[in-house]
Backbone bond lengths (Angstrom), bond angles and torsions (degrees), N, CA, C in turn:
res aa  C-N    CA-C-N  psi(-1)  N-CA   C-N-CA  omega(-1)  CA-C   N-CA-C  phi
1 X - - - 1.460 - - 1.520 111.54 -
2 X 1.481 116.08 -44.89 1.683 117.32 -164.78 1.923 80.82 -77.85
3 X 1.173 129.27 -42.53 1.839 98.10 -159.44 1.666 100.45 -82.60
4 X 1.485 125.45 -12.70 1.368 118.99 169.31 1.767 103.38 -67.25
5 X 0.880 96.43 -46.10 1.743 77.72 -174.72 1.401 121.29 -86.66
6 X 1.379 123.46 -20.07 1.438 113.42 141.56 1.515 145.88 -48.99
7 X 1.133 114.02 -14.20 1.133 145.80 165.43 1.070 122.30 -75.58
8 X 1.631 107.77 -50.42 1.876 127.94 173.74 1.340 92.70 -53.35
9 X 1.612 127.26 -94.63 0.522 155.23 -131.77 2.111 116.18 -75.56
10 X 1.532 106.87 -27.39 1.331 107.13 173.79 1.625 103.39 105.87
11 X 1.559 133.23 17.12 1.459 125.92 -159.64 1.560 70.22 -117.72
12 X 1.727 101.81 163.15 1.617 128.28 159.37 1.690 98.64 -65.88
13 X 1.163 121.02 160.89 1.382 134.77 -178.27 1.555 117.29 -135.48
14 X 1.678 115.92 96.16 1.474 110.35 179.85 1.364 132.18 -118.18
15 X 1.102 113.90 121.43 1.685 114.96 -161.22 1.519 107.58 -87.38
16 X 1.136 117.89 123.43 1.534 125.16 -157.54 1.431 101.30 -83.02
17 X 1.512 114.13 -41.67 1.410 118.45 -163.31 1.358 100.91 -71.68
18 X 1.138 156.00 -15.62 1.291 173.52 -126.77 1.241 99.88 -129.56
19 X 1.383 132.27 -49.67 1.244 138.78 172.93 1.632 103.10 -65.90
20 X 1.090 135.45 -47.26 1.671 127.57 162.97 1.578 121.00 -65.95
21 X 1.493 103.23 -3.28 1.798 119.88 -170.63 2.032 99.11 -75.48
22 X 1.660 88.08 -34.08 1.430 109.08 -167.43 1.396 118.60 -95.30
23 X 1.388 105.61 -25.05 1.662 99.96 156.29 1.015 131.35 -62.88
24 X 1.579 98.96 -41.93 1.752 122.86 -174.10 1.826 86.40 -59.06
25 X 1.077 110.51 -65.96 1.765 119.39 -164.93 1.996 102.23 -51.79
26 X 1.246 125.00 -40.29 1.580 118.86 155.97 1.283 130.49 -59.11
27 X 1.490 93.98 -24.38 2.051 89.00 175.89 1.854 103.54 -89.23
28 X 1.174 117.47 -39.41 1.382 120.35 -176.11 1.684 98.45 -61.71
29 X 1.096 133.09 -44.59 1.092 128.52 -167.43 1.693 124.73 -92.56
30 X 1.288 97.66 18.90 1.802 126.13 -169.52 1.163 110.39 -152.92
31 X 1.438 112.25 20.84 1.950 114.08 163.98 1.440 106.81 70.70
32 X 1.156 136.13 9.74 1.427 130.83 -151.63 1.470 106.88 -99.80
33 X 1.591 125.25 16.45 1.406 149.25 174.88 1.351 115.93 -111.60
34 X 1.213 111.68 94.17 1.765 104.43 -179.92 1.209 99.88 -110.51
35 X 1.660 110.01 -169.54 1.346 105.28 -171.23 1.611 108.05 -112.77
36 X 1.446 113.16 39.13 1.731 127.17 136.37 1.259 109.86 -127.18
37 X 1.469 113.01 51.78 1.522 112.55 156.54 1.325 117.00 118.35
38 X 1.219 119.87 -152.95 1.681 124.94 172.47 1.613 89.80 -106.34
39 X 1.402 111.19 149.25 1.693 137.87 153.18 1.203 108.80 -60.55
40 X 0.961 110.44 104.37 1.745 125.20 176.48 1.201 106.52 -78.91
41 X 0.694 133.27 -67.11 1.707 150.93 -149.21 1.763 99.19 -78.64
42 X 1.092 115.86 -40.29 1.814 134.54 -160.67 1.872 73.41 -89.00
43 X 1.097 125.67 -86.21 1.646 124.67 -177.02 1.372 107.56 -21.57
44 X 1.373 99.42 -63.35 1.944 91.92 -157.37 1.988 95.52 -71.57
45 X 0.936 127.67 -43.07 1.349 115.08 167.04 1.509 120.79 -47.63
46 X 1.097 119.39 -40.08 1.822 103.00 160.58 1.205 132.86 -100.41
47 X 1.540 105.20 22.86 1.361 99.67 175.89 1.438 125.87 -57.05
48 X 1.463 106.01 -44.56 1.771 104.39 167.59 1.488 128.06 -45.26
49 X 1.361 117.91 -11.12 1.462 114.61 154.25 1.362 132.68 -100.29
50 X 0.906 118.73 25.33 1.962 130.41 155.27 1.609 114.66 -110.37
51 X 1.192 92.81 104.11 1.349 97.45 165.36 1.785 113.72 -126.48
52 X 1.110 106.53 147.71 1.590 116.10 -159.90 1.485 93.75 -112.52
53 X 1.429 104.82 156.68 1.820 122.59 -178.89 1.232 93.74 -153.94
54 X 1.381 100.02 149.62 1.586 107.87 145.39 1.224 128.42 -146.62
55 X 1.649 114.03 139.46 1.589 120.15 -158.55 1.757 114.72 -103.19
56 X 0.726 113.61 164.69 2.005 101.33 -178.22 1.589 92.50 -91.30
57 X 1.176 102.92 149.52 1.337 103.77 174.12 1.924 101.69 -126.69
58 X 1.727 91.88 140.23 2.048 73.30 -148.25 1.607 76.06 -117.06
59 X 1.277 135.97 29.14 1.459 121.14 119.29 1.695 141.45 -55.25
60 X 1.627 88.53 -42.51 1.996 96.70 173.91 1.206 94.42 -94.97
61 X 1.613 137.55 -49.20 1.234 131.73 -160.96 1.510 110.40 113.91
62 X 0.922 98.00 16.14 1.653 103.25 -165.12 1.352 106.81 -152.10
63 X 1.909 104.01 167.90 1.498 93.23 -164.21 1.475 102.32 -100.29
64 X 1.224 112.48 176.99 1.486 146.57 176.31 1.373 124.08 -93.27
65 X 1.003 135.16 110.47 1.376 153.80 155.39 1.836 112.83 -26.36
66 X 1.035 134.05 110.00 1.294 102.66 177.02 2.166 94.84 -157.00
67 X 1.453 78.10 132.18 1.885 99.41 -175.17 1.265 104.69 -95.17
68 X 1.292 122.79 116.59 1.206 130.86 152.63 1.545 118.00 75.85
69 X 1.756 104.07 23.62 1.513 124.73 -164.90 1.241 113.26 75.90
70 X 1.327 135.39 5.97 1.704 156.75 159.09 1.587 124.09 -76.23
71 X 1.343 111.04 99.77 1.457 108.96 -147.56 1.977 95.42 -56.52
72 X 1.043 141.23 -166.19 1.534 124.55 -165.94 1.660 86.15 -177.51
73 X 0.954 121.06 -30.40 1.759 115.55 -168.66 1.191 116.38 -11.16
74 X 1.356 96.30 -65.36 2.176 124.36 -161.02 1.967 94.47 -69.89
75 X 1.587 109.29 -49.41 1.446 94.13 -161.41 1.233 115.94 -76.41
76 X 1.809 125.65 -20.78 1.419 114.81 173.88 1.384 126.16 -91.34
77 X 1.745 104.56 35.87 1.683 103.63 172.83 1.328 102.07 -118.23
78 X 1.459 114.54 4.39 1.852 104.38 179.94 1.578 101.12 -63.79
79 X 1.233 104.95 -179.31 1.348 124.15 -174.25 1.571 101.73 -80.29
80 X 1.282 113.61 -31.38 1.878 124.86 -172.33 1.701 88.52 -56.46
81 X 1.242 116.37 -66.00 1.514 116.52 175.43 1.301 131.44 -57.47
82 X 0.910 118.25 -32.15 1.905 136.02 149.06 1.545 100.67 -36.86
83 X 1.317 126.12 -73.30 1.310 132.56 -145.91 1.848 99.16 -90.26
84 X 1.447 102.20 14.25 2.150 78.57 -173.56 1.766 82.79 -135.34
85 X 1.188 116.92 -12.95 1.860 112.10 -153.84 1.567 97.64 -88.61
86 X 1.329 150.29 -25.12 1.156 148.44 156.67 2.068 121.21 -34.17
87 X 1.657 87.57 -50.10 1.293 98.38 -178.94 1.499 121.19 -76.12
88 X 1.664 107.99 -30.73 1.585 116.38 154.16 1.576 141.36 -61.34
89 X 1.931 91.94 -25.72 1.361 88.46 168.46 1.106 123.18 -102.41
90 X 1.696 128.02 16.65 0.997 117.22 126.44 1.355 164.98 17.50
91 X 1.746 84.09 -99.47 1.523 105.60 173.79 1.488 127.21 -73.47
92 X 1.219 118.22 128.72 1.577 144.05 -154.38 1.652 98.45 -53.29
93 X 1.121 112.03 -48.91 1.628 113.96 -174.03 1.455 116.59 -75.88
94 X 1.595 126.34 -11.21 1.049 129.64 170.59 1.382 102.58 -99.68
95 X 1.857 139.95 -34.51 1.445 120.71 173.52 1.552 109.90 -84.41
96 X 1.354 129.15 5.49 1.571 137.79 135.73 1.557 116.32 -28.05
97 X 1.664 103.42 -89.54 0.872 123.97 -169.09 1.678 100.45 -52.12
98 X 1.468 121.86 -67.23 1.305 111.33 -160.30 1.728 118.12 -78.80
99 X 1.639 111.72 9.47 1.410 104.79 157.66 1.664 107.38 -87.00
100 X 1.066 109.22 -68.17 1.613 98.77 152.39 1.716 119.46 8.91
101 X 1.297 106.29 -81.79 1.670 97.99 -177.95 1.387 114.14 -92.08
102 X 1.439 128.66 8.63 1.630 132.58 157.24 1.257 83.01 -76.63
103 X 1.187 151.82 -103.27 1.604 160.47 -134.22 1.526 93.53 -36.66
104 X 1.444 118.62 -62.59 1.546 124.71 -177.47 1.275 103.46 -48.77
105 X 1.400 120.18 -63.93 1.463 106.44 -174.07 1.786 128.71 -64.22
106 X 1.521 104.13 -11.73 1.445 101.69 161.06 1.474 133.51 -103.37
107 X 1.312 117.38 9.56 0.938 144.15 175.21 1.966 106.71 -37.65
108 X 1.421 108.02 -57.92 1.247 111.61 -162.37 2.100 95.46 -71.96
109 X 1.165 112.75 -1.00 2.006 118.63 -158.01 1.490 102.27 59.33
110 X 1.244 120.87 -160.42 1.121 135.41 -144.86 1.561 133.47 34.70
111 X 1.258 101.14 31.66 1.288 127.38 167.04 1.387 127.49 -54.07
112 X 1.302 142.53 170.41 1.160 172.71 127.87 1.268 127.24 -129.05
113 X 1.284 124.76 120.97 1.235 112.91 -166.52 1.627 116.21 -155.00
114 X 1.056 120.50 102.24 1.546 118.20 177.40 1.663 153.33 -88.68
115 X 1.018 114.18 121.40 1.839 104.85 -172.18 1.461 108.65 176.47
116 X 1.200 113.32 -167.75 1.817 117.74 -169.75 1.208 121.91 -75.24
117 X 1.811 116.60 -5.89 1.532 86.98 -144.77 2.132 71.18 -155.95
118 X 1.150 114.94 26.08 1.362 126.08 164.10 1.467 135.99 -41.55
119 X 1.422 97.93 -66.72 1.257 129.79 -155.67 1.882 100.81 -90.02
120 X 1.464 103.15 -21.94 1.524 105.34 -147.59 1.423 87.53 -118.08
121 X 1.742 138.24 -39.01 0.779 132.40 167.01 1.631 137.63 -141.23
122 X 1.720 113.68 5.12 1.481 85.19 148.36 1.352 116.96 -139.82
123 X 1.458 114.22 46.03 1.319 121.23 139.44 1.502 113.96 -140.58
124 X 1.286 118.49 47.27 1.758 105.71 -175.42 1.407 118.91 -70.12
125 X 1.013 103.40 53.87 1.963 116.67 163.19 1.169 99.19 -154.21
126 X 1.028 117.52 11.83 1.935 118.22 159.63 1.329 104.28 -40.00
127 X 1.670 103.99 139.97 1.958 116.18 -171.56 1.183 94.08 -74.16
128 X 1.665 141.25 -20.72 1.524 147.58 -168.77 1.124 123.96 -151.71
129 X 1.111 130.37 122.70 1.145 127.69 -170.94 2.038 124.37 -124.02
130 X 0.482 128.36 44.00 1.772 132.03 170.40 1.599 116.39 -39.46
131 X 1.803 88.46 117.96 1.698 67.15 176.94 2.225 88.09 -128.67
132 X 1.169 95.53 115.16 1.269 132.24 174.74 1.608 133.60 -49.11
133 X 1.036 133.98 73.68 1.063 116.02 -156.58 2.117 117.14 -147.24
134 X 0.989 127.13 151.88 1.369 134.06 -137.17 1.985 110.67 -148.47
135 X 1.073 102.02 161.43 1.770 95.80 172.95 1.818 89.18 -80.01
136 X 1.830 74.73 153.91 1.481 107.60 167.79 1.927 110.81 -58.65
137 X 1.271 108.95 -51.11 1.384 98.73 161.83 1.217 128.58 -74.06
138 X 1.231 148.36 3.59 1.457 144.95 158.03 1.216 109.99 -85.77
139 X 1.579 133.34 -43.29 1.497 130.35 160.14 1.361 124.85 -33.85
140 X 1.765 99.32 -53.42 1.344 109.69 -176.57 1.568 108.31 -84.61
141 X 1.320 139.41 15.34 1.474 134.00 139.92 1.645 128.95 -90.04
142 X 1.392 95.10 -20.29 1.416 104.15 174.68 1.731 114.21 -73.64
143 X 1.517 109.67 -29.08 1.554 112.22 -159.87 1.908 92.33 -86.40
144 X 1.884 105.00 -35.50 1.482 113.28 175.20 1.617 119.87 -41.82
145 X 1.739 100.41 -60.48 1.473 105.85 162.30 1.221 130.55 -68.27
146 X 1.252 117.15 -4.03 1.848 118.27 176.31 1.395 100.12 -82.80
147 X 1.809 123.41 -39.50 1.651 104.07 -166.93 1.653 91.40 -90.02
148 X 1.521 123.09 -38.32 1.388 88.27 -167.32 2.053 120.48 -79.04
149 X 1.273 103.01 27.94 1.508 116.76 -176.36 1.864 90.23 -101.28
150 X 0.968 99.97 -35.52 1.961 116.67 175.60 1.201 122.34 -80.92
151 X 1.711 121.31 -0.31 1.101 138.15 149.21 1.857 103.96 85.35
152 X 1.906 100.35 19.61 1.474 96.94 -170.05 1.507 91.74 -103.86
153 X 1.643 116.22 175.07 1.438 132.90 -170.78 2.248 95.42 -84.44
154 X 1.113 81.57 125.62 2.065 106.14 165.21 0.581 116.70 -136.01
155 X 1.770 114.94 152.07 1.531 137.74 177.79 1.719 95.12 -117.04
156 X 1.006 126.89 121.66 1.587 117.18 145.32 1.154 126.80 -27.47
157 X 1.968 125.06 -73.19 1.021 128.03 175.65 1.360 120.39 -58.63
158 X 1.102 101.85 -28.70 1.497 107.26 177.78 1.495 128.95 -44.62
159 X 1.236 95.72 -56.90 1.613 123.28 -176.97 1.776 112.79 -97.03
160 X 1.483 110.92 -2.54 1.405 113.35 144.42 1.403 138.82 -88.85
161 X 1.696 116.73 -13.14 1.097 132.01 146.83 1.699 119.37 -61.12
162 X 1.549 110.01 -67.39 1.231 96.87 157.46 1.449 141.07 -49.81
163 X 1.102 113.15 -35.40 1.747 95.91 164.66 1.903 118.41 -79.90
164 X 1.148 104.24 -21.74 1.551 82.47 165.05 1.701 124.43 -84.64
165 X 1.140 124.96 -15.27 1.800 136.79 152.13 0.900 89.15 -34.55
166 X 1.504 122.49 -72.26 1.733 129.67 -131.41 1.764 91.68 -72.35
167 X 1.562 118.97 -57.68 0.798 112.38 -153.27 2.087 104.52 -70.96
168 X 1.100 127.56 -32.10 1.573 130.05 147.84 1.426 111.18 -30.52
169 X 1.149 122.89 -63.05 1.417 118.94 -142.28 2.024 91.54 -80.74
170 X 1.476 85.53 -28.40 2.292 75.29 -174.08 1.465 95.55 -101.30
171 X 1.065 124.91 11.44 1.354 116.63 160.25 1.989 120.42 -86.35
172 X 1.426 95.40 -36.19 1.399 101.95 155.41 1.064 144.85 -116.27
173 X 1.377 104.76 36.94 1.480 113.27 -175.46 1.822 105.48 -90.02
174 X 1.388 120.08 135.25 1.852 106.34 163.33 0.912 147.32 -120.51
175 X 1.571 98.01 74.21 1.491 143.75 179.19 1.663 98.96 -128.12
176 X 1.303 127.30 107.87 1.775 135.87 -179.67 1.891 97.03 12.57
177 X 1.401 107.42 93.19 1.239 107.95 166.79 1.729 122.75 -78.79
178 X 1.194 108.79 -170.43 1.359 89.40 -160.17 1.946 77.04 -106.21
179 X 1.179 81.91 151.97 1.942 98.29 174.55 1.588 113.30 161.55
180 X 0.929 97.94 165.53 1.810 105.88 -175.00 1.524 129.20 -78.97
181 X 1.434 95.46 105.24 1.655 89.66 176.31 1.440 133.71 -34.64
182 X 1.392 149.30 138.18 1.434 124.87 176.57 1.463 123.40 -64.61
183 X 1.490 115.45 -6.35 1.394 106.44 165.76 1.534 119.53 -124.82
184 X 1.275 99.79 49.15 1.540 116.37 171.75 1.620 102.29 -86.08
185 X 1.425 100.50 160.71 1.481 115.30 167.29 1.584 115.11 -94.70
186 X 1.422 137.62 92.28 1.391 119.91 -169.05 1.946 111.53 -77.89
187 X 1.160 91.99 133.05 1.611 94.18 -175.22 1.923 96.20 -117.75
188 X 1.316 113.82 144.83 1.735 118.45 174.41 1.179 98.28 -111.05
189 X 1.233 138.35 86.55 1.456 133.20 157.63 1.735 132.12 -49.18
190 X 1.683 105.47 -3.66 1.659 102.96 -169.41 1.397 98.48 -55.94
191 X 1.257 147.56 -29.08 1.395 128.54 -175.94 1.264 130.05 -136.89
192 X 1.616 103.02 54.58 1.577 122.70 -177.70 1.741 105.98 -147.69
193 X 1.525 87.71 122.69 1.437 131.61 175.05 2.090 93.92 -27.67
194 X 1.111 113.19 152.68 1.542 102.05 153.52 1.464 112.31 -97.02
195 X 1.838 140.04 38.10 1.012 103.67 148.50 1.435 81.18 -98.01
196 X 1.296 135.73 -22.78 1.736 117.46 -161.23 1.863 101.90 -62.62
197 X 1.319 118.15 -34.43 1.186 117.21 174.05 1.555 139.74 -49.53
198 X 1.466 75.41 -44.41 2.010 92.97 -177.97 1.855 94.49 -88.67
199 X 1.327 121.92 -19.89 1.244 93.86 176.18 1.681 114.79 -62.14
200 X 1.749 103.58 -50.79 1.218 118.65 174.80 0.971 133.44 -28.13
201 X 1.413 100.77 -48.37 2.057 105.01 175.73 1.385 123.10 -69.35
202 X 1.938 100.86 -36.08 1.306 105.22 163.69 1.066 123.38 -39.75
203 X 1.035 116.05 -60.60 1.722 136.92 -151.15 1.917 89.12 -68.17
204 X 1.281 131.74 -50.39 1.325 143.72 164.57 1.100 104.50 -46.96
205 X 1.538 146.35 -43.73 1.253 123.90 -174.16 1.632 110.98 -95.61
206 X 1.238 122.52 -18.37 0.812 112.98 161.75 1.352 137.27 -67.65
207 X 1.743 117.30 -21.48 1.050 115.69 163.88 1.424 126.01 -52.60
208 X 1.298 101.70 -50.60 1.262 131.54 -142.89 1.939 106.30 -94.71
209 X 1.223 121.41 -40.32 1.586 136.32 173.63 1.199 110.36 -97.20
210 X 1.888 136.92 -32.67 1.043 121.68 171.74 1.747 119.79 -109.73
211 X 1.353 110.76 -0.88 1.242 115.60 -169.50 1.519 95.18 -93.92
């Protein structure tokens, strides 16, 4: 929904969770996962070398994920990244750092921008706010058909366990949990089409940014 209407509409489009897709994807790929936890201390010392971008890619139409100028799209949707990035975004010194460079990148407005902790904390004077949300089993069929449409390996259960963790663990985490601003718009998408969706939001931003 947020890169269709960025797109509609003419704003940059940045997916926040993606930006923790890529931390998670620097610690897995730098030993920084043992088996008592994530390296705290080894993390927050390199945090100054991850920095995240994203480029349009005008084959899909949409943008690209990319770590450290390393395109990243494909590797932070496996399930390996599913199952460790909850517990990283977490920690205070990593949702520091990466509101930090969301804030930078909205700095100029014309934003769009999506993830848990948006609306409530790093833009709460956002001109719009939606906070989006669906059953745990309809999420977890939608993300099933996204990798095997991506030609990657899924489990159903798999990735319905993981999204209900995920959605526990940032619901009680206290560091900007995930929950609804009081002047959000709540929308339930479990049983609407995506054109009925993208009309919807339209129709919401237009009220709301051009009216």
């Amino acid at each position: 929904m947020a890169k269709d209407l960025a797109r509609e509409v003419g704003y940059v489009y940045v997916d926040t969770g993606a930006m923790y897709r890529s931390v998670t994807l620097f610690a897995l790929r730098n030993g920084l996962f043992t088996d008592d936890g994530i390296n705290e201390e080894e993390l927050r010392r390199r945090m100054p070398e991850i920095q995240i971008s994203f480029k349009f890619n005008p084959e899909t139409g949409r943008p690209d994920t990319y770590l450290n100028g390393e395109l990243v799209e494909q590797d932070i949707r496996t399930m390996e990244v599913s199952n460790k990035v909850s517990p990283i975004a977490t920690l205070g010194f990593v949702r520091e750092a990466m509101v930090a460079q969301q804030q930078q990148m909205g700095k100029g407005k014309g934003v769009v921008m999506d993830g848990r902790d948006i609306g409530t904390t790093v833009f709460p004077d956002a001109e719009l706010k939606i906070f989006v949300t669906a059953s745990a089993e309809v999420r977890a069929q939608r993300r099933f058909d996204e990798l095997k449409a991506k030609g990657m390996k899924a489990d159903y259960d798999d990735i319905l366990k993981n999204v209900q963790e995920r959605d526990y663990i940032d619901s009680h985490r206290e560091v900007s949990p995930l929950r609804k601003a009081d002047d959000a718009i709540e929308l339930d998408n479990s049983h609407m089409t995506i054109p009925e969706q993208k009309q919807w939001l339209l129709d919401r931003f237009n009220e709301r940014v051009k009216g």
